[in-house]
N, C-alpha and C positions, 0 to 999 in steps of 0.2 A: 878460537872460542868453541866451545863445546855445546852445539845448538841443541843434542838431545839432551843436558842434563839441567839446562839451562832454565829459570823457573820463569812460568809466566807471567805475565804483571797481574792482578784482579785486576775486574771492573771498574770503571770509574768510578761508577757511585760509590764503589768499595774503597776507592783507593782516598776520597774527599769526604769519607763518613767521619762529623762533627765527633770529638772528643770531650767536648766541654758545651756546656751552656753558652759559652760565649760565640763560637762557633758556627752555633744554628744559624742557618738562613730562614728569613718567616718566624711564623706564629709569634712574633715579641708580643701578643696578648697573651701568651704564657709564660712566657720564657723573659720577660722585659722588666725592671726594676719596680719591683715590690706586684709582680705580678706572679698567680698562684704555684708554679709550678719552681720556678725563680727562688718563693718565700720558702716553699720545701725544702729546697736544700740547705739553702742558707741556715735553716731555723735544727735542719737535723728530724724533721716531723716529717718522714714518710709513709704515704698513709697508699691502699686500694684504689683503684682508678679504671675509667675506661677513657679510652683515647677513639675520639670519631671522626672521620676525615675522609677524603679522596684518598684515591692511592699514592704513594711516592711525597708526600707533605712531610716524612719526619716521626712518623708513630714509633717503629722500631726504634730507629734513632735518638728518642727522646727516651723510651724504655731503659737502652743502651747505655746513658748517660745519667741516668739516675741511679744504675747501678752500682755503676763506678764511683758515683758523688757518696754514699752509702756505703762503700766497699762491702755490699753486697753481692753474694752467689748470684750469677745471671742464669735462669732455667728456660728457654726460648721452647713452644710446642706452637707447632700451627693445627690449627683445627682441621684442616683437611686431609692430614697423613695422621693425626694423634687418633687416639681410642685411651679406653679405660686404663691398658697396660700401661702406656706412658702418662699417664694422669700418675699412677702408682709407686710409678720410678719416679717421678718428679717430686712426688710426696716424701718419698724413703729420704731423698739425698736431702731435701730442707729438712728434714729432721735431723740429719745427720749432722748437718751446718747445725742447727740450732744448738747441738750440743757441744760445740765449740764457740757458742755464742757469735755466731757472723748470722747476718740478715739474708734472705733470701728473697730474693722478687721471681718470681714464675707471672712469666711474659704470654699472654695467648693472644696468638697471630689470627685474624679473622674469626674470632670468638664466638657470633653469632650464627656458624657452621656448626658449633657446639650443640643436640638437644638437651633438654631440661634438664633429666635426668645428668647429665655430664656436668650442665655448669652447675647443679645443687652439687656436686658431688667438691668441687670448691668450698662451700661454704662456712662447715666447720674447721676449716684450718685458716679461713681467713678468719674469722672468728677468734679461735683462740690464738695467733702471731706465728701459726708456723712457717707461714710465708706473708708476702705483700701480693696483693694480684695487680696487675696491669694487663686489662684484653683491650685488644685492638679491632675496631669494626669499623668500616665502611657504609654499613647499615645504621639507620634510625635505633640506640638502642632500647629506648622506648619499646618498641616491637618487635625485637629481634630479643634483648636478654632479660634472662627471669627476672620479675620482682623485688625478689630476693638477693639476690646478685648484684641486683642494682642499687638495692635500697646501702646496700652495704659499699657501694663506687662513688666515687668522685667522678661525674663527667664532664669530660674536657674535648671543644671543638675544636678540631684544626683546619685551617682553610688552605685552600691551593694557593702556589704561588704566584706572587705576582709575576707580570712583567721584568721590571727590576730586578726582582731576589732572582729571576733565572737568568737573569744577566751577572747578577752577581756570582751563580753558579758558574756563568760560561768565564767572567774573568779567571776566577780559580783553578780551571782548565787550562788556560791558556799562561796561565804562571806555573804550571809545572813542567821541570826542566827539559824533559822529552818534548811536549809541546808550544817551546817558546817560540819558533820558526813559524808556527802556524799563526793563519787569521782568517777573518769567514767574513765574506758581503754584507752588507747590511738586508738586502734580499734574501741572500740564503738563509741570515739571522731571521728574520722576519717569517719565511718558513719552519723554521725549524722550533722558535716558538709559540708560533698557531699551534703548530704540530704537538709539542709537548700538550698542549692546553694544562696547565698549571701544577703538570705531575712532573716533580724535580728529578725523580729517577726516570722514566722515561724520558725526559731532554738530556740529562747527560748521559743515559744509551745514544741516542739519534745520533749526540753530537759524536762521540766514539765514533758510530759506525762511518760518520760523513772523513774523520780524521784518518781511517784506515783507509778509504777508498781515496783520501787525495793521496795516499800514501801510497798504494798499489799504483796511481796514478802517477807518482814522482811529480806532485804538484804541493805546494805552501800554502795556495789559498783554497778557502772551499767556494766555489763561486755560488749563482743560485742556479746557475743551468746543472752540475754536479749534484746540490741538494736535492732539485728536483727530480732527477736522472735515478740517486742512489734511492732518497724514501719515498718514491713511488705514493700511492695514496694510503695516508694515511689519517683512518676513523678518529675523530676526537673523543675523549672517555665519554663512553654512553653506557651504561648498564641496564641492559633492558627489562631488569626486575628490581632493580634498587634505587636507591635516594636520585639517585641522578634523572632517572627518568619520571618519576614521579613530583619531582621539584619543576621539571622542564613541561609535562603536561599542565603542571598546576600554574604556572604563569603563560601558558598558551591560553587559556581557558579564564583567566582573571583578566588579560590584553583584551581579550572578546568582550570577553561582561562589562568593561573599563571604556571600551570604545576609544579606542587606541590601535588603528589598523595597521602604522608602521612596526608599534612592537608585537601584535598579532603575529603578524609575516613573519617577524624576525624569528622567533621562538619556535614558530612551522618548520620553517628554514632549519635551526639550529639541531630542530629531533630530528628530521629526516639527513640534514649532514651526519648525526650522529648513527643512523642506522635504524629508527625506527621504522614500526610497520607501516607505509600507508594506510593498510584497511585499519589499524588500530586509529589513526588520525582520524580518518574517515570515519569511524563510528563516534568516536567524540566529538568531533563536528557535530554532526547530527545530532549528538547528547545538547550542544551549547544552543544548538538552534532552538528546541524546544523548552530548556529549562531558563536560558535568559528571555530569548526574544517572545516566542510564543507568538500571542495574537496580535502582538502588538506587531507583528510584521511578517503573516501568515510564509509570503514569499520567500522567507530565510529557510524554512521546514523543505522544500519545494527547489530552493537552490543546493541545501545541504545534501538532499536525496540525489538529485541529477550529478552533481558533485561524485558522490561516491559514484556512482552507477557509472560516467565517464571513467574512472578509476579502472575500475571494473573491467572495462570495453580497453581500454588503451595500452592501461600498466604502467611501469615509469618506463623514462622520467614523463615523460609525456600526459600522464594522466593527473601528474601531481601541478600541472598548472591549477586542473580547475577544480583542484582541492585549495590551492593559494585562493582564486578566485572566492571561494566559498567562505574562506577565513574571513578575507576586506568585506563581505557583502555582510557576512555576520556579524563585522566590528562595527558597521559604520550604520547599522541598521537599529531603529528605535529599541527599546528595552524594556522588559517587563517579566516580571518574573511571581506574575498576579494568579496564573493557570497554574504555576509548579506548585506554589504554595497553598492556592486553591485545592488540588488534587493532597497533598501530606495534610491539611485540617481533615477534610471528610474521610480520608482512610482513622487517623487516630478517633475523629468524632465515632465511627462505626465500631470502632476496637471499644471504647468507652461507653457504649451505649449499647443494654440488652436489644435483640432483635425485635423489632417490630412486624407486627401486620400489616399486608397491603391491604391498603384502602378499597373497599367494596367496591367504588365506584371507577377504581382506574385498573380493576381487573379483567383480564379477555373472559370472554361466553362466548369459547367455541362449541359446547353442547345445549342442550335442551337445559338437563339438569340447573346446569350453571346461570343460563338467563333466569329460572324459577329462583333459586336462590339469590338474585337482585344483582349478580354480577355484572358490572358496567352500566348498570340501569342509569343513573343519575350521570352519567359521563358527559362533559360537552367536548364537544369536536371541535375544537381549537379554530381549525380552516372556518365554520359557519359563522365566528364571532367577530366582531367588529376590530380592524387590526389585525386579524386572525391571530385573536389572542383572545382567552377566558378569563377578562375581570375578576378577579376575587374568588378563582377557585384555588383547592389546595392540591399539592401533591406531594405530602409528607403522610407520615404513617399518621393516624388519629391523636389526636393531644399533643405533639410535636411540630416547635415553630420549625417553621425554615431557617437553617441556618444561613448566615452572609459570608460563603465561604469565598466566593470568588468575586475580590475589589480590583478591578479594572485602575490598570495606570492612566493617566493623562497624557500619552503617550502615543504615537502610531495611530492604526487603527484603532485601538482600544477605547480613544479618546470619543468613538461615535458609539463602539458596544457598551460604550459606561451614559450615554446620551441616551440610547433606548432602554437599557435596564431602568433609568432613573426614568424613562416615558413612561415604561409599561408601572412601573412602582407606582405611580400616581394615581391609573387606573385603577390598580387593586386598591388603592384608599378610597379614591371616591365609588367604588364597588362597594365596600365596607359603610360607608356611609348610609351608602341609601337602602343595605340592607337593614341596615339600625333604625330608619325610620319608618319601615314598614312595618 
């Protein structure tokens, strides 16, 4: 055998890349009888698309398989190595196709890398049929692709896969002829796909690499001490600027406001497994203390600080205990979100409302001048008055009621700050009163 000229196998994922619709592992909410992408072929109606998903789900793959169902030109650019040139060449040769009448689809790999000016620069050809587009993005496209771009896409989610569908993947490994001797623990299974977390091409790398290493090993099984041994730690998909991470703080932060301490934890747990920042937790902490709890249960402000500040002092992992701690103390802690709301009415009231003059009488005279001019003349000192509170005075600008910005929950403490507002309110009526009968 001639080892130098001898060719090497591709990749797995390459060597088990789906050829047909029927093929796919996942998404049958696409791909499954009388569902949309399913109807397309069948119907012959291939139309613009964006394809949104985690990595390793099928995007290419399904791009891949549409073209072929089409016997359409496949024009593959990834946004991260393309520019304007290959935009240009990609334009030339669909046109060239067009005039042999075959379809072209131009596939963009990570699209939302693309700026503006790039993806407008699609629009008239998708426009008039010189090609089909299919962009592929990992990103919200919503916020990631033009308007324009989008108003003209079809979007379609894809989800990671299950459990299952990667077992599915790992049988189909294990039915190919080079790999019929092998088999893997149920352990080493069980690591390997945590490890994947639901991205199909990164578990069948893992599993390669675990198949080459019992092979270097002269072993048949993969155990899970080998698994452990060969992948080492590995991060679950976290993208610390993308959907992932922002879907992961937004149900950290809704378990708090929900009062739900176990999935609080679990979701803390799940960023920092993924690689998030502490201090980033930690400021949102601190965000959730004030904007759910608030007065209703001053001490969560006051846990959330010391919280971070232990962070701070310690570091991990050590310090990310009594960042947990601060999570349970904030989920299980009364609710109120009377202060947040409070605070967003009177900033829009002030936005809506020409400026006002302050009141003569609740202005300082720190000079001569200013006490002549009646400055705080008529002022009562709150401490001298009964309560040490001023029945029935005002402190809004002149012809302006008080507004009722801030309504106290029944809740926590609140439940006593809404007992004395509604004391002192009483006061200022019968203040009102008995000024009307004088």
């Amino acid at each position: 055998m001639d080892l130098f000229n001898q060719k090497p196998l591709p990749p797995l994922a390459e060597q088990l890349r789906p050829q047909s619709l029927d093929q796919v592992i996942g998404q049958q909410h696409l791909i499954g009888t009388g569902k949309p992408l399913r109807v397309a072929v069948e119907t012959g109606h291939l139309h613009s698309m964006l394809l949104w998903g985690p990595p390793g789900v099928g995007k290419t793959t399904l791009a891949r398989i549409l073209a072929q169902s089409f016997n359409a030109q496949f024009i593959p650019l990834s946004a991260v190595f393309s520019g304007v040139k290959e935009i240009r060449l990609a334009v030339e040769k669909a046109q060239l196709a067009l005039q042999h009448s075959q379809r072209t689809i131009l596939f963009v790999d990570e699209v939302h890398r693309f700026n503006k000016s790039q993806q407008d620069a699609f629009l008239p050809y998708v426009e008039n049929g010189v090609f089909t587009f299919i962009g592929a993005t990992t990103e919200n496209p919503s916020f990631e692709v033009n308007p324009a771009l989008l108003s003209r896409s079809q979007v379609y989610t894809l989800h990671s896969l299950s459990i299952e569908e990667l077992q599915q993947l790992q049988q189909k490994v294990f039915s190919l002829p080079e790999f019929k001797s092998f088999s893997i623990d149920d352990d080493a299974q069980t690591l390997i796909l945590n490890s994947a977390d639901g991205d199909g091409r990164r578990f069948l790398n893992l599993l390669e690499q675990l198949i080459h290493t019992a092979q270097a090993q002269q072993q048949t099984k993969i155990s899970a001490t080998l698994a452990a041994s060969s992948l080492g730690t590995q991060l679950r998909r976290f993208d610390k600027g993308g959907d992932s991470f922002y879907e992961q703080i937004s149900a950290l932060h809704k378990s708090v406001r929900g009062s739900h301490p176990n999935a609080a934890l679990y979701w803390f747990s799940r960023m920092l497994d993924g690689g998030a920042d502490p201090r980033y937790l930690a400021r949102r902490i601190i965000r959730m203390a004030w904007e759910d709890i608030g007065l209703a249960d001053p001490r969560a402000m006051q846990i959330a600080n010391d919280a971070a500040q232990t962070y701070e002092r310690l570091g991990s992992p050590e310090g990310e205990l009594a960042l947990a701690q601060a999570v349970l103390y904030l989920a299980c802690a009364a609710k109120s979100n009377a202060g947040y709301m409070a605070y967003n009415e009177a900033r829009a009231f002030v936005k809506k409302h020409p400026t006002s003059e302050v009141p003569v009488h609740l202005r300082n005279a720190p000079t001569k001048l200013m006490k002549e001019l009646g400055y705080g003349r008529e002022y009562r000192y709150a401490h001298d008055e009964p309560h040490a509170y001023a029945a029935g005075e005002t402190y809004m600008p002149e012809g302006m009621d008080e507004p009722a910005f801030y309504q106290p929950v029944i809740r926590g403490l609140e439940i006593k700050i809404a007992d004395k507002l509604a004391f002192l309110h009483n006061l200022d009526v019968e203040a009102g009163k008995q000024n009307e009968t004088k």
